[in-house]
MARGUGU-574116 format. One line per 4 residues: number of its first residue (from 1); their letters; for each residue x, y, z of N, C-alpha, C. Coordinates in Angstrom, 3 decimals, always signed. Atoms other than C-alpha are relative to their C-alpha. Layout:
REM residues N
NUM	a	X Y Z X Y Z X Y Z  ...
//
This chain:
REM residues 210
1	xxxx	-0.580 +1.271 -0.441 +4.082 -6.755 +195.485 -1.090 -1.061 +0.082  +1.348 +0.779 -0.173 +1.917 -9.977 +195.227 +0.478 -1.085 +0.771  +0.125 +1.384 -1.341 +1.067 -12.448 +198.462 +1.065 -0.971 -0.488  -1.156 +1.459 +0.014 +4.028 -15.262 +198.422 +0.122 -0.520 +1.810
5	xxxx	-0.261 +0.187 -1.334 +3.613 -15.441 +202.006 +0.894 +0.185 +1.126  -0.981 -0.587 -1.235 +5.235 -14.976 +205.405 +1.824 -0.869 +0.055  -1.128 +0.835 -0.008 +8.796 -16.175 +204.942 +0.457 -1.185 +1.224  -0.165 +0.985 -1.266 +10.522 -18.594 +207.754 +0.594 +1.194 +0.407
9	xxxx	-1.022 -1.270 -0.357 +12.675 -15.112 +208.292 -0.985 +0.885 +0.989  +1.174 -0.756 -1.159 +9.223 -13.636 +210.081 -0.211 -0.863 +1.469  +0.253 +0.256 -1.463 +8.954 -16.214 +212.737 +1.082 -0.252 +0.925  -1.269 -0.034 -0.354 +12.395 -16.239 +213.230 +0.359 +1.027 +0.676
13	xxxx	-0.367 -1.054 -0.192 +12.412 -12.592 +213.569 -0.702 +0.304 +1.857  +0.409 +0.167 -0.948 +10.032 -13.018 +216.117 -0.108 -0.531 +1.258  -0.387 +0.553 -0.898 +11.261 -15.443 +218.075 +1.140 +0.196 +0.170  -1.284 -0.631 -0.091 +14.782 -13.820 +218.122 -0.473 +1.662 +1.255
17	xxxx	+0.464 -1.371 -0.720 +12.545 -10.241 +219.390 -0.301 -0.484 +1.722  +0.577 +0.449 -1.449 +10.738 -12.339 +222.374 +1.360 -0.013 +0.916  -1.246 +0.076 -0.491 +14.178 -12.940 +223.645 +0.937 +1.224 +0.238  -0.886 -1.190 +0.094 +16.109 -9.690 +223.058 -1.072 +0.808 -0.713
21	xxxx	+1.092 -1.601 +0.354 +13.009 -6.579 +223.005 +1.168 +0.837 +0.459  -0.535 -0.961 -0.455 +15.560 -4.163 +222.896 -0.077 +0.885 -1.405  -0.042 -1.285 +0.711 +16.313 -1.078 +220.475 +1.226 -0.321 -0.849  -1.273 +0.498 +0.424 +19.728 -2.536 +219.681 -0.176 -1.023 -1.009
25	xxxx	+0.145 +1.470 +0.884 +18.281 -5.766 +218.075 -0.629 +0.549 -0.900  +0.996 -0.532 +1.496 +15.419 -3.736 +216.324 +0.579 +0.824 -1.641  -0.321 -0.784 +0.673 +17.723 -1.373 +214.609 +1.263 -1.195 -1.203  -0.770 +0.899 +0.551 +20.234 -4.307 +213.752 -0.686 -1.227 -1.006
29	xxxx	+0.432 +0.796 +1.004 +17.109 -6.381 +212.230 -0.797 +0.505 -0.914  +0.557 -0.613 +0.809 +15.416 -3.865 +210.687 -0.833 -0.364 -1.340  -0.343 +0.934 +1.437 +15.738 -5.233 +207.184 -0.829 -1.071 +0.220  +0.753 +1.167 -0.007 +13.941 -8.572 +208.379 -1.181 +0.581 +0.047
33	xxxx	+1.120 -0.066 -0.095 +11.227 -6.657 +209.599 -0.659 +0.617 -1.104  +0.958 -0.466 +1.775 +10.336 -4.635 +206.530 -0.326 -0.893 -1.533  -0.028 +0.990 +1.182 +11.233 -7.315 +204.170 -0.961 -1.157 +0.443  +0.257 +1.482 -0.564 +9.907 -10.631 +206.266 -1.418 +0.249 +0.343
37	xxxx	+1.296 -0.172 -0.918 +7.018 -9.230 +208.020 -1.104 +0.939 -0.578  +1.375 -1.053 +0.343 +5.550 -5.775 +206.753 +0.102 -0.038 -1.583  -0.038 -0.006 +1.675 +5.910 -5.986 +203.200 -1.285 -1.402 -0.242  +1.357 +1.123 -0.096 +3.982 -9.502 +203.176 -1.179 +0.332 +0.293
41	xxxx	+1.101 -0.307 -0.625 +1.527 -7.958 +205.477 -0.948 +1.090 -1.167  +0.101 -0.784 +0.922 +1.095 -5.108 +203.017 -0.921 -1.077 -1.023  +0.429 +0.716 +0.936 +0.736 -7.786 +200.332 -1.241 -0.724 -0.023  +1.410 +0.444 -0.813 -2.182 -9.498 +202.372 -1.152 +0.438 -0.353
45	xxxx	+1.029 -0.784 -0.129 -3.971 -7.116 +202.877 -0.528 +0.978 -1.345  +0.230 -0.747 +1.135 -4.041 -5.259 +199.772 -1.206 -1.238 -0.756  +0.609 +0.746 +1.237 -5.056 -8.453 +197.733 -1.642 -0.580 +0.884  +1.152 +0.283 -0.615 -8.314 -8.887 +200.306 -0.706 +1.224 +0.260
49	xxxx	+0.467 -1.219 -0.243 -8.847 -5.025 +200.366 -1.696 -0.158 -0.977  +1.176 +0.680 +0.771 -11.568 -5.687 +197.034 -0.942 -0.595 +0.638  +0.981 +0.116 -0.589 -13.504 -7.377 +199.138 -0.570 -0.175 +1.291  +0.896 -0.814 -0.812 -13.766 -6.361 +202.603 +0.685 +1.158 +0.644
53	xxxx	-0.516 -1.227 -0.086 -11.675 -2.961 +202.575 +1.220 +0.300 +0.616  -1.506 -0.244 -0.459 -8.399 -1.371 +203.502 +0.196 -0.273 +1.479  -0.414 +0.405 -1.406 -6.515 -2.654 +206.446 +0.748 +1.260 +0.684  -1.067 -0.410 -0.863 -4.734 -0.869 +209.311 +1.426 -0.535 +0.109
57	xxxx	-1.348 +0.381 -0.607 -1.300 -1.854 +209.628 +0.533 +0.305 +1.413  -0.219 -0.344 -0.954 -0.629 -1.873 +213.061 +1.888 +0.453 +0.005  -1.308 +0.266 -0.218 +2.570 -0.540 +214.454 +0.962 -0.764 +0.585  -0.747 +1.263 -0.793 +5.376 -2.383 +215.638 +0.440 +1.027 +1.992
61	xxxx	-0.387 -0.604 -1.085 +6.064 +0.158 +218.596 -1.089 -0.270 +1.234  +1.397 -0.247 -0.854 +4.136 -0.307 +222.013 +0.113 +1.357 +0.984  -0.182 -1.385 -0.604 +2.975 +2.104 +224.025 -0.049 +0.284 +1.123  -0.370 +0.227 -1.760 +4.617 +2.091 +227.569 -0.166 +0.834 +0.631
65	xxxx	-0.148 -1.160 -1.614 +3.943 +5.264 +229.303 -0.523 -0.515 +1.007  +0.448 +0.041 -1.022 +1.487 +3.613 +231.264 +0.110 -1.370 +1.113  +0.406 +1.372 +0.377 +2.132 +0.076 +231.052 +1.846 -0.648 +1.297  -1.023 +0.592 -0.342 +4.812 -1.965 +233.398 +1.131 -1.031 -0.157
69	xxxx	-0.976 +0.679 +0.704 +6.509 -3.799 +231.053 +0.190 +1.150 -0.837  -0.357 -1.155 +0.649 +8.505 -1.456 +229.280 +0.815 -0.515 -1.188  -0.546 +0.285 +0.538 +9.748 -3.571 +226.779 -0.498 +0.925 -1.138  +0.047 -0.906 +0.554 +10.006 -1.312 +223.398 -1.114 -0.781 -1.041
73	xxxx	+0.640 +0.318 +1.338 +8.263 -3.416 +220.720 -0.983 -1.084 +0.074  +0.249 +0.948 -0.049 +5.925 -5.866 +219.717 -0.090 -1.314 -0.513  -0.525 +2.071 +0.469 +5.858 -9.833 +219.743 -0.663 -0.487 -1.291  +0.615 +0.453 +1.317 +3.622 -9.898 +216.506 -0.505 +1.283 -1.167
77	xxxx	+0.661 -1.575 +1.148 +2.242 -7.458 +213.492 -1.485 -0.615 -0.261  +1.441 +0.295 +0.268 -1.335 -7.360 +213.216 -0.419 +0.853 -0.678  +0.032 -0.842 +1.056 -3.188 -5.666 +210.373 -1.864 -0.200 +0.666  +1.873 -0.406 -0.307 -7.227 -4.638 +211.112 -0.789 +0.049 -1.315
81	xxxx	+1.020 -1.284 +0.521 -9.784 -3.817 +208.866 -1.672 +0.248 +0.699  +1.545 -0.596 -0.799 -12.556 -1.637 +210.671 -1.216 -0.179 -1.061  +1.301 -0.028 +0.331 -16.393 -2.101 +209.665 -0.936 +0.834 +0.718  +1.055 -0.886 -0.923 -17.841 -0.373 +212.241 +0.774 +0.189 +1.418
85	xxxx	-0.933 -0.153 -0.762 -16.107 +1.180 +215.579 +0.438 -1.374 +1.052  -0.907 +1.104 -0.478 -13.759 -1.496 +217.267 -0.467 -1.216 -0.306  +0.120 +1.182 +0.847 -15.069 -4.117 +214.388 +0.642 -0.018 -0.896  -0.588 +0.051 +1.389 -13.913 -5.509 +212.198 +1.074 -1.730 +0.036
89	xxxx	-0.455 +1.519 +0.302 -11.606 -8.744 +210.512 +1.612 +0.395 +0.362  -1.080 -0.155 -0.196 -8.097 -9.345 +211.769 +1.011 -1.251 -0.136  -0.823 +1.013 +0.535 -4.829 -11.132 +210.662 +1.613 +0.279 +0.728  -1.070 -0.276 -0.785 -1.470 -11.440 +212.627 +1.228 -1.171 -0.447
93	xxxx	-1.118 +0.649 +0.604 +1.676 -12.748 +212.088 +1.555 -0.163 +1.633  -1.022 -0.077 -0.624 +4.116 -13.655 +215.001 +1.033 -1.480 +0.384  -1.098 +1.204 +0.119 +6.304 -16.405 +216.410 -0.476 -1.310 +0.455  +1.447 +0.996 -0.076 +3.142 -18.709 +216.954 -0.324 -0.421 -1.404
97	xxxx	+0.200 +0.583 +1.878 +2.750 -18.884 +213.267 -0.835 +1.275 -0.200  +0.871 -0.686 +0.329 -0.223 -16.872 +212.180 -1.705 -0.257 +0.341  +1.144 +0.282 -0.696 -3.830 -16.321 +213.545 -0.599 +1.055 -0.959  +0.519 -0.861 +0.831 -6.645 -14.812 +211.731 -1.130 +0.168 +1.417
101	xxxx	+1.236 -0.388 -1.118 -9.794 -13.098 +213.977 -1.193 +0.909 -0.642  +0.925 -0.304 +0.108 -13.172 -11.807 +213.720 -0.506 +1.130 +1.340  +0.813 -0.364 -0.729 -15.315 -9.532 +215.910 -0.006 +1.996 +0.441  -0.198 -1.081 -0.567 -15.195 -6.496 +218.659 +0.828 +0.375 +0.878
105	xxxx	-1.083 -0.024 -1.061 -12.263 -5.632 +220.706 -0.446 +1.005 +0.876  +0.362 -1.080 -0.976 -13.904 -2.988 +222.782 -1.800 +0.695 -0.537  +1.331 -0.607 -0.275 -17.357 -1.055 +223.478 -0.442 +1.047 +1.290  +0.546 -0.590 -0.806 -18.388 +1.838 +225.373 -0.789 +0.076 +0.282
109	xxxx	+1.518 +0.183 -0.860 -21.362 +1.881 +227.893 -1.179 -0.020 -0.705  +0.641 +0.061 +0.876 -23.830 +2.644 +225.268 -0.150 -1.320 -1.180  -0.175 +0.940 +0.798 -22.688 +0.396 +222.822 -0.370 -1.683 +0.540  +0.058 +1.235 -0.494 -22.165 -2.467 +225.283 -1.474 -0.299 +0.428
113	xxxx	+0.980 +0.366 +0.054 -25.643 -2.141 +226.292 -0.610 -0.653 -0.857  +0.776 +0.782 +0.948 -26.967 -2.587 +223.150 +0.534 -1.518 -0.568  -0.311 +1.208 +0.346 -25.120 -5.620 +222.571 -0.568 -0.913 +1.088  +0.963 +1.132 -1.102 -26.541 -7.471 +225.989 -1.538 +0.634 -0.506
117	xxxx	+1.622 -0.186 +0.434 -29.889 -6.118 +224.729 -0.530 -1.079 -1.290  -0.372 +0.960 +1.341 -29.117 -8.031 +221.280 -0.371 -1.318 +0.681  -0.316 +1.490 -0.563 -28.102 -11.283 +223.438 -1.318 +0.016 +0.799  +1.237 +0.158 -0.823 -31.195 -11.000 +225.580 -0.847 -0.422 -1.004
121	xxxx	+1.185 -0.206 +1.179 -33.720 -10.686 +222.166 -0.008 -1.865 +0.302  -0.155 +1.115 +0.516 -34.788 -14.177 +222.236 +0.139 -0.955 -1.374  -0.513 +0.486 +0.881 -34.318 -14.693 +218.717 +1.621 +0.498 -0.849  -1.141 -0.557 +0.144 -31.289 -12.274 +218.357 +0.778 -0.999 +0.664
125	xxxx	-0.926 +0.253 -1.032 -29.302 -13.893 +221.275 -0.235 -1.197 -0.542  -0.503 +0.916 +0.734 -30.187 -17.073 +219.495 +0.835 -0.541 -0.738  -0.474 +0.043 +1.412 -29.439 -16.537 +216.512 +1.740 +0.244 -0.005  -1.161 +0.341 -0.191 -26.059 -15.718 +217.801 +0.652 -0.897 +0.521
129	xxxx	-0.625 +1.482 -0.434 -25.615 -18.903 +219.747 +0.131 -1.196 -1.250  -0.033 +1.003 +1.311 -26.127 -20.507 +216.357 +1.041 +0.341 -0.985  -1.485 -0.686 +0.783 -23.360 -18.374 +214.385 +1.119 -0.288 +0.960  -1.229 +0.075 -0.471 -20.849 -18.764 +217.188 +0.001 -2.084 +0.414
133	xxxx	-0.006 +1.103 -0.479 -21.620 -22.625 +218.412 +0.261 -0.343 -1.999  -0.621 +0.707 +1.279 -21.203 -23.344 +213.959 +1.607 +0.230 -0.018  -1.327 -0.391 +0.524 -17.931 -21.408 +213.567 +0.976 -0.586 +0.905  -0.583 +1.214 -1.075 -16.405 -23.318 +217.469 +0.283 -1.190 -0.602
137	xxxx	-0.127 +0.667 +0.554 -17.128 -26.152 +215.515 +1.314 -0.105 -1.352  -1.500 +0.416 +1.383 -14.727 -25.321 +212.375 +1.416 +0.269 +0.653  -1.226 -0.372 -0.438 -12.278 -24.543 +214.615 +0.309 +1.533 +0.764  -0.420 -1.277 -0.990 -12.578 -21.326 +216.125 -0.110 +0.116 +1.008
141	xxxx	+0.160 -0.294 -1.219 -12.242 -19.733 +219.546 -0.369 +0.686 +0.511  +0.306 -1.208 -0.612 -14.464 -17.734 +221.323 +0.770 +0.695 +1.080  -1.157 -1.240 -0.905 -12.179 -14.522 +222.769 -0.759 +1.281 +0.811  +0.473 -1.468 -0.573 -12.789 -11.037 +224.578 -0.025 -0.012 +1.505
145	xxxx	+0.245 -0.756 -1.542 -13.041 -9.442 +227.965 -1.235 -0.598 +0.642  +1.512 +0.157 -0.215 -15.789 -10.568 +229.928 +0.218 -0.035 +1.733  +0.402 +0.112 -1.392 -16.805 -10.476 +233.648 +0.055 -1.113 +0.536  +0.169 +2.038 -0.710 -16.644 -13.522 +236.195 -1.231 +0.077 +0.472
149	xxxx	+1.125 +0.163 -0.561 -19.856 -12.735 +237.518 -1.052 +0.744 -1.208  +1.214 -0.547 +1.070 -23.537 -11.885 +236.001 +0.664 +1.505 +0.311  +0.277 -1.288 -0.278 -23.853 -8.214 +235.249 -0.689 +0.781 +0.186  +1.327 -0.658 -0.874 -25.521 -5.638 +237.036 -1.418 +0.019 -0.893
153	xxxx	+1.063 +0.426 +0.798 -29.132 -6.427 +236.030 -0.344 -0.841 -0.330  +0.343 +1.541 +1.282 -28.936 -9.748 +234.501 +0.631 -1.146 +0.882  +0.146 +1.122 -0.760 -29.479 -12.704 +236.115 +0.960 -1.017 -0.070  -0.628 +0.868 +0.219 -27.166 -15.290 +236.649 -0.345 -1.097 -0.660
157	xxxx	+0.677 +1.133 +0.638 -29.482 -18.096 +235.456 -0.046 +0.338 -1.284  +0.201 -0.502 +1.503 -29.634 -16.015 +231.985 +0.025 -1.289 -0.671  -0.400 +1.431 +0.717 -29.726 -19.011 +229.221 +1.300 +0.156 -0.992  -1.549 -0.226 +1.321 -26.749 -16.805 +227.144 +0.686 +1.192 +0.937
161	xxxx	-0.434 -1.043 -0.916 -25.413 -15.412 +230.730 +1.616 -0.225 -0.578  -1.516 +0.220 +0.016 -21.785 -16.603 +229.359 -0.020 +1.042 -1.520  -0.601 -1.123 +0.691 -22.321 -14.198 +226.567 -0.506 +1.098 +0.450  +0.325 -1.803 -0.735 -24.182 -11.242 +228.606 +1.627 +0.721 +0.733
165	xxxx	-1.489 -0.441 -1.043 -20.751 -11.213 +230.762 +0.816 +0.629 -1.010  -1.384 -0.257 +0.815 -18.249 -10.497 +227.709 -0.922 +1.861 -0.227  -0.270 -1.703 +0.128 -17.300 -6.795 +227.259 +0.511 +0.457 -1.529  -0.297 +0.118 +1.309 -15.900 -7.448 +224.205 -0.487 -1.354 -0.493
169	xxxx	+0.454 +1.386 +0.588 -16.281 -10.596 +221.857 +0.713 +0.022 -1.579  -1.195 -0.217 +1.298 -13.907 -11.804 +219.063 -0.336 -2.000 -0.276  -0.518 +1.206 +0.334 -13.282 -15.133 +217.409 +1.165 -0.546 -0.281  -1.284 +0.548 +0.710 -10.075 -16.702 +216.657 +0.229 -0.931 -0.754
173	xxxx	-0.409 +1.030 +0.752 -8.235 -19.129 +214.361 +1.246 -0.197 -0.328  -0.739 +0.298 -0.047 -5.283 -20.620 +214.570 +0.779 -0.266 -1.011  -0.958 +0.526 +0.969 -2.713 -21.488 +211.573 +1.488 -0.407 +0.382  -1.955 +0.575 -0.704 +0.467 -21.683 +213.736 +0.904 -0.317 -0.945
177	xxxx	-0.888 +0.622 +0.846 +3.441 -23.206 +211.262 -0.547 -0.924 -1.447  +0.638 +0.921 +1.494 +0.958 -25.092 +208.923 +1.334 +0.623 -1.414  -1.304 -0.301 +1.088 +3.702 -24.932 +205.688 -0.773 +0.813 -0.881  +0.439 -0.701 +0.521 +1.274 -22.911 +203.719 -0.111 +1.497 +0.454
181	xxxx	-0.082 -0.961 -0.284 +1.757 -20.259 +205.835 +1.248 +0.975 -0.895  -1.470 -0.666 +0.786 +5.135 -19.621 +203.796 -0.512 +0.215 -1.278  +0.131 -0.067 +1.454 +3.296 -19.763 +200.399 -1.128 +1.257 -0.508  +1.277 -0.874 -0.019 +0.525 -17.660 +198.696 -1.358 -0.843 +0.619
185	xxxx	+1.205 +0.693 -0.267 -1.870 -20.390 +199.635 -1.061 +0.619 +1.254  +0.138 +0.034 -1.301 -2.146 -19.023 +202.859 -1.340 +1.530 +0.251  +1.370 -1.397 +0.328 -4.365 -16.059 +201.120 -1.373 -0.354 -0.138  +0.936 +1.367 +0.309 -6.924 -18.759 +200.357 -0.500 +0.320 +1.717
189	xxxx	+0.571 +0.307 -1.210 -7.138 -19.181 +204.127 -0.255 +0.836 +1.090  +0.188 -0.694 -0.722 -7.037 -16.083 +205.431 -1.435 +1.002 -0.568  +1.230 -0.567 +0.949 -10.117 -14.857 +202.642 -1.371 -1.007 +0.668  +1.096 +0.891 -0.436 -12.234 -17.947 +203.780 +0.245 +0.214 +1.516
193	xxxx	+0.455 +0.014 -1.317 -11.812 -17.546 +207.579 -0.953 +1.086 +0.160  +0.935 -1.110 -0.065 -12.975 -13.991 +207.266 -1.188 -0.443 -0.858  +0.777 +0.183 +1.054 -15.601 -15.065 +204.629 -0.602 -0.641 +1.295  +0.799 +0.694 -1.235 -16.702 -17.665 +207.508 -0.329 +0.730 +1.123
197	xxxx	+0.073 -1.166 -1.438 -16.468 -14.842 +210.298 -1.101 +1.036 -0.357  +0.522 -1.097 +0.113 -18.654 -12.725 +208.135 -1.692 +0.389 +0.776  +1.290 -0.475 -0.236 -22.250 -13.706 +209.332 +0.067 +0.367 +1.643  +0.427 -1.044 -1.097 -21.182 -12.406 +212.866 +0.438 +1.331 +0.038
201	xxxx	+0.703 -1.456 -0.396 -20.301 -9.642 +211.933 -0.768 +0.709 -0.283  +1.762 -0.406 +0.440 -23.118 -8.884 +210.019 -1.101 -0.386 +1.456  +1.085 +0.084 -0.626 -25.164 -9.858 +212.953 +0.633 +1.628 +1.078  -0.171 -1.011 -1.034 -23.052 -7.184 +215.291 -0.418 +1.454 -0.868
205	xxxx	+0.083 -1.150 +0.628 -23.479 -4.856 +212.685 -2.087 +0.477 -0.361  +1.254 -0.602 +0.125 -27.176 -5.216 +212.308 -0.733 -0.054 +1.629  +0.787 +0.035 -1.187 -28.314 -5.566 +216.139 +0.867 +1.034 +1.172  -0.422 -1.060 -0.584 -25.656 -3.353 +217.728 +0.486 +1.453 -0.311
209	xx	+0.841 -0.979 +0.450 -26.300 -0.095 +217.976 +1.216 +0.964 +0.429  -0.909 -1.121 -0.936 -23.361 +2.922 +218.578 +1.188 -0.492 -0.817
//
């Protein structure tokens, strides 16, 4: 199947789900979602696989055992591709329009060290205030988990204490309804965000360690 983009039938579908998450609606729209949503997604991702590797397709099911919203499904489809554990480039599709992302969604104790070790380096921790303060500029948003206070060890005065705090660290980018979202064009813009996202993760990939 080749990229033609996310129909108007995907954010429709989605903004029909936010309203009625039930089991009844899913089974009755079925059809939208394989046709409108994962098939496109499929199409995406395939034609960007070449150059930076196969995606995840996330599922549409969430996973409530533990969770207090028990609604059954979810409000968007997001597709991954990993580079290194919980890296990697990401592309979503829900009733917001479409968002593309960059970075790390998670890190265990080890790992996270070495990333505040990174941000400490005074030319590492630079060098990332200079990759994330360019890409802010084109429009992106720095995301992730992070602490309200310094963390144990590290000084509040730090000069990159607002990135020692994050636990994770991601970028975002917005496309919302732009009309190219409906076309192939929209492959164009989801190849160049990641293309623009790439020199952090090349930097997480060469300074963090695990």
């Amino acid at each position: 199947m080749t990229f033609a983009g996310f129909p108007v039938a995907a954010l429709d579908f989605y903004d029909d789900l936010e309203v009625d998450n039930t089991k009844t609606f899913w089974e009755e729209h079925r059809h939208v979602y394989d046709e409108a949503v994962k098939a496109p997604m499929v199409a995406l991702t395939a034609a960007l696989e070449d150059e930076f590797g196969p995606a995840k397709i996330f599922r549409p099911y969430r996973d409530v055992r533990f969770a207090k919203d028990k609604t059954p499904y979810k409000t968007h489809q997001g597709a991954f591709v990993a580079v290194a554990p919980s890296t990697g480039y990401y592309v979503q599709v829900g009733a917001p329009g479409v968002r593309t992302g960059v970075g790390f969604y998670q890190a265990p104790p080890a790992r996270l060290a070495s990333f505040r070790e990174a941000v400490d380096h005074e030319t590492f921790g630079v060098g990332l205030q200079r990759i994330l303060g360019r890409l802010e500029r084109q429009g992106w948003t720095v995301g992730g988990d992070a602490v309200k206070t310094a963390p144990r060890g590290w000084s509040a005065d730090h000069p990159r204490i607002d990135l020692l705090r994050h636990r994770s660290l991601t970028l975002g980018r917005d496309h919302g309804f732009e009309p190219y979202v409906h076309t192939a064009e929209l492959l164009d813009h989801v190849r160049a965000d990641w293309r623009a996202g790439k020199p952090f993760i090349d930097w997480i990939l060469t300074h963090v360690r695990g």
